[in-house]
Every structure is written in structure tokens, then in C-alpha cells.
N, C-alpha and C positions, 0 to 999 in steps of 0.2 A: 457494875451493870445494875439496871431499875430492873426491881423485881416485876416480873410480866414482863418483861422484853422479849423475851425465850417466847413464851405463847403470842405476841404481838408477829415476831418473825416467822413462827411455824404458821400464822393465819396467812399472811401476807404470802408462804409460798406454798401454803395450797392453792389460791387466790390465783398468782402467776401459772401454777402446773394445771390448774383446769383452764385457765384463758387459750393454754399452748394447744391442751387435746382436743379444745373447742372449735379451734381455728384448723387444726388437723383433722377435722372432718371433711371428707372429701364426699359432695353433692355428683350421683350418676347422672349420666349425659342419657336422656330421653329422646333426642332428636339431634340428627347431625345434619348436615346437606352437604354432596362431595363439592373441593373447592375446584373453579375451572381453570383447568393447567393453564397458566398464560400463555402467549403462545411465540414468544420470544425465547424465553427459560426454555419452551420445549423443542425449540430449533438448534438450540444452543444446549441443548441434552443437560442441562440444570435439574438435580435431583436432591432432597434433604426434608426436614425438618424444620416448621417454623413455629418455635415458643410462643404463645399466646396467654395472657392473665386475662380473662374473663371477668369484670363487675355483673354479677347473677345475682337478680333480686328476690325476693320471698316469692312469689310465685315460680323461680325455675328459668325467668327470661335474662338474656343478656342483655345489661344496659351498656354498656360500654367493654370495646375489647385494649387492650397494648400490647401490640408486639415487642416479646424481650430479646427472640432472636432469631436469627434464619438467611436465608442468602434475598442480597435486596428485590431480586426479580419476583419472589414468589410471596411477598409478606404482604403485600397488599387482597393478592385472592385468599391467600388464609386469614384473615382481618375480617373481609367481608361477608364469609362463609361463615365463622366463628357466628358472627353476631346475627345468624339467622336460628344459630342452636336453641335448645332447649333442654333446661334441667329441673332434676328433681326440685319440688317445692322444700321448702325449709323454712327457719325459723326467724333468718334474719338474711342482711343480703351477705354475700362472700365472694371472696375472688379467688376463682379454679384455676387453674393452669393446664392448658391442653398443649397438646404435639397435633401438629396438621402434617402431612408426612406428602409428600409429593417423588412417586415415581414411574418412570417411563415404563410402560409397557412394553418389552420386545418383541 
């Protein structure tokens, strides 16, 4: 082993362990809009969760949303909803991950 390899590998993984806590910064949601039950899912009593990755830019705005998961009927109005939010500003841009949650009132 080259002598400095040891401190070459200890740089390299403090290096990767701040990239990780950097990224695990989680930007608060300043502004939401409720999404509009579709109105199919709601005749058909469709209720859950739909996963959303957020692209939020230095100012806090969503520039692009992807849905990762959710029942097909309702991922389109939590899509549309998402990409009206607003987040806190930050440093650079990031990508959040929300739950939009849809359920029937009784």
C-alpha cells in the first residue's frame, strides 16, 4: 500500500458522507394547493397515496414533478397540484419527495 492512500481514502469518504447529508436535506413545503379528487376514482371510492419527486429550484419553485407511485386514476391530479407548490429557497436545486394522499370524506 502507497504511503497516503489511508488519508487519500479518509478524504474521499468524508467527501461521499457530506454529499449523502447534503442530499438528505429535506427543503419545507411553504405552499401546497388541495389536489381535485377526480371524479371517476371518486365514484369508484379510490382512496391512497400518490409518490411524487419534485425538481425544486433555488428559489423554492417546482420545475418539474414524476410520479414514482400511486393508483393510475389519481396521479395525474396529484402531478398537477404538486407542480403548483412551493418551497423553501435553498442553495441549489433538489428533488423532494411528497405523498399527496387522497381520501373520501364520509
Amino acid at each position: 500500500m502507497r504511503k497516503g492512500s489511508k488519508m487519500y481514502n479518509a478524504i474521499l469518504a468524508t467527501c461521499l458522507f457530506a454529499s449523502v447529508v447534503a442530499a438528505a436535506d429535506i427543503r419545507r413545503v411553504k405552499k401546497t394547493t388541495q389536489a381535485p379528487y377526480p371524479p371517476f376514482a371518486m365514484k369508484m371510492r379510490v382512496e391512497g397515496a400518490v409518490k411524487i419527486e419534485a425538481a425544486v429550484d433555488q428559489n423554492g419553485n417546482v420545475e418539474d414533478v414524476k410520479v414514482v407511485s400511486g393508483h393510475p386514476l389519481l396521479k395525474a391530479a396529484a402531478a398537477e397540484s404538486v407542480k403548483q407548490w412551493a418551497f423553501e429557497s435553498g442553495p441549489s436545486k433538489t428533488t423532494e419527495v411528497v405523498d399527496v394522499v387522497f381520501k373520501i370524506k364520509n
